[in-house]
Backbone bond lengths (Angstrom), bond angles and torsions (degrees), N, CA, C in turn:
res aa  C-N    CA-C-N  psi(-1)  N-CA   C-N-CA  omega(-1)  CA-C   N-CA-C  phi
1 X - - - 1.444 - - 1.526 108.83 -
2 X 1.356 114.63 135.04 1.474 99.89 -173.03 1.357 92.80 -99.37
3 X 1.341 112.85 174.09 1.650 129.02 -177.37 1.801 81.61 -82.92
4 X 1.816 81.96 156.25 1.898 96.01 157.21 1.607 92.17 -174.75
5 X 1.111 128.84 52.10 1.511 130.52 169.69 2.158 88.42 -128.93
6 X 1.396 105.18 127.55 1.532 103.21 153.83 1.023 127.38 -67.78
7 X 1.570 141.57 179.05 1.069 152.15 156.96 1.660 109.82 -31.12
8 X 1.040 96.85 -83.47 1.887 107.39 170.61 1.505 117.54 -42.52
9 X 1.118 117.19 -33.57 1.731 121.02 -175.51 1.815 98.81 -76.16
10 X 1.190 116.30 -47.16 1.509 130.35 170.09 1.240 127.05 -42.72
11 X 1.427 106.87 -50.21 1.638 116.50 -171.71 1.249 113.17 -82.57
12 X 1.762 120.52 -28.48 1.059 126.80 162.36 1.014 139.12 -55.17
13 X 1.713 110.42 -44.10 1.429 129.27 151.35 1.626 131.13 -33.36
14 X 1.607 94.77 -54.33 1.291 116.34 -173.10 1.851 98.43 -69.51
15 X 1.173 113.07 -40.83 1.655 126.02 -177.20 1.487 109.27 -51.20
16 X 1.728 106.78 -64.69 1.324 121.47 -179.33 1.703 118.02 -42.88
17 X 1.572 99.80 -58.00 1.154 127.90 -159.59 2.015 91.91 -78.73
18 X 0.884 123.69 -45.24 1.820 105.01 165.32 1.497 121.42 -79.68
19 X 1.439 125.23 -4.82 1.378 118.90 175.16 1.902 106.60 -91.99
20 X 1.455 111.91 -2.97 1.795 130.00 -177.14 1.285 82.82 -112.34
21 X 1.318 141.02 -10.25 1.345 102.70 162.08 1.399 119.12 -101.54
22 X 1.254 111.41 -22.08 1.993 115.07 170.83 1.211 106.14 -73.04
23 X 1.252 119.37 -7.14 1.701 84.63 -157.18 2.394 81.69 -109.15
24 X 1.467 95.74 -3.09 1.451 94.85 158.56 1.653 128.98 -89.72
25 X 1.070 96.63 -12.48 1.359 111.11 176.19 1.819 106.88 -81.61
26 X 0.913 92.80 -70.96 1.904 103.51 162.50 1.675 125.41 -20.03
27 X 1.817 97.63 -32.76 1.323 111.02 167.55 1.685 107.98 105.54
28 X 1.590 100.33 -1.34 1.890 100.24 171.55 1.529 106.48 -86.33
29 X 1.416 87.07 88.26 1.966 85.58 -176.77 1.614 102.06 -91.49
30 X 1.227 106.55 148.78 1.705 113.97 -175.96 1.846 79.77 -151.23
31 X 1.354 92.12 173.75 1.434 103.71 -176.79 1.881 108.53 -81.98
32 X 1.046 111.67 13.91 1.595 108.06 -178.29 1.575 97.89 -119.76
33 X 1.157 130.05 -42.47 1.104 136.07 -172.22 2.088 121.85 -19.27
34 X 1.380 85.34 -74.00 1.817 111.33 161.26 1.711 97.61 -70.61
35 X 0.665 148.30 -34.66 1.899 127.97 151.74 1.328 113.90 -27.06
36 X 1.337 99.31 -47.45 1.631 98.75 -174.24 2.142 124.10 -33.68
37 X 1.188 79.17 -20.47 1.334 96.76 -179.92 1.526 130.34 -37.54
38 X 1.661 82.05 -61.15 1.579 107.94 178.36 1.283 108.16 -78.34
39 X 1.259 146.17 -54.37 1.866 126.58 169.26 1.764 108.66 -53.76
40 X 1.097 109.15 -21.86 1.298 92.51 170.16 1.860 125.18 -66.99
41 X 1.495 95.36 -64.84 1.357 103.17 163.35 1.024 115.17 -37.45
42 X 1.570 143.03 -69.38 1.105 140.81 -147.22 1.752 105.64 -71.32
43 X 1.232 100.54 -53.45 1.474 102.12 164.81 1.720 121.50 -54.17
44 X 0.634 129.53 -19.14 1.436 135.58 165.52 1.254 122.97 -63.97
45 X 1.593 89.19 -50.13 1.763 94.97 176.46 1.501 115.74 -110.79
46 X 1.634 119.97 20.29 1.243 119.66 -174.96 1.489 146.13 39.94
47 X 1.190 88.00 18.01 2.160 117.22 165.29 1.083 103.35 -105.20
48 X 1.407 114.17 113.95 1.365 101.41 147.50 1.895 111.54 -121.75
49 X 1.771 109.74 133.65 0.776 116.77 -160.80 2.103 132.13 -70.00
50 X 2.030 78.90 -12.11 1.621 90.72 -179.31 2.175 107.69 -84.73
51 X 1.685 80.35 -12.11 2.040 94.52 173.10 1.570 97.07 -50.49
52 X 1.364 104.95 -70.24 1.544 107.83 -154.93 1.368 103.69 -68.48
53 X 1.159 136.57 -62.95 1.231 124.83 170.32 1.524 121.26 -6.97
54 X 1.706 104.21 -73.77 1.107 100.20 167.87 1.249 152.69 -90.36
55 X 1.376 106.07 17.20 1.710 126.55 155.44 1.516 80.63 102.89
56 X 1.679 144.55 13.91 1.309 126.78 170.82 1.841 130.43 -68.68
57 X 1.049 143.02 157.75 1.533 118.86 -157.22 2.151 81.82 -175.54
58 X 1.274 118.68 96.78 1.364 126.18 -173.87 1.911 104.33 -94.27
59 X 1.895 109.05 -27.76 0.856 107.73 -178.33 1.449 137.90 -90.92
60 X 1.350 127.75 131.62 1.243 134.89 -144.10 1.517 101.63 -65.02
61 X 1.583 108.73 -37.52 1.664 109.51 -171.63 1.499 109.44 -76.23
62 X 1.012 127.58 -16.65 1.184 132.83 -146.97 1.820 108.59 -110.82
């Protein structure tokens, strides 16, 4: 899988995706909360799969 998230697209991900998971853990469940999942992952591993699909590519090396 090649990367196509930048630095900045990543950290945000990773940001989003752990503040949807405390604040699900905490017990404020909404239907996005446990989503958090997926910006996390993806940011972690710097694929994201709705990028390629849609021809998106944030990262400079790539």
């Amino acid at each position: 899988m090649t990367r196509n998230e930048g630095t900045l697209d990543r950290v945000a991900r990773v940001a989003l995706g752990v503040v949807l998971i405390v604040l699900a853990l905490r017990g404020m469940y909404t239907p996005w909360t446990w989503i958090g999942v997926v910006p996390l992952l993806t940011g972690l591993v710097g694929t994201c799969p709705l990028y390629s699909l849609l021809g998106v590519n944030t990262c400079k090396a790539g």
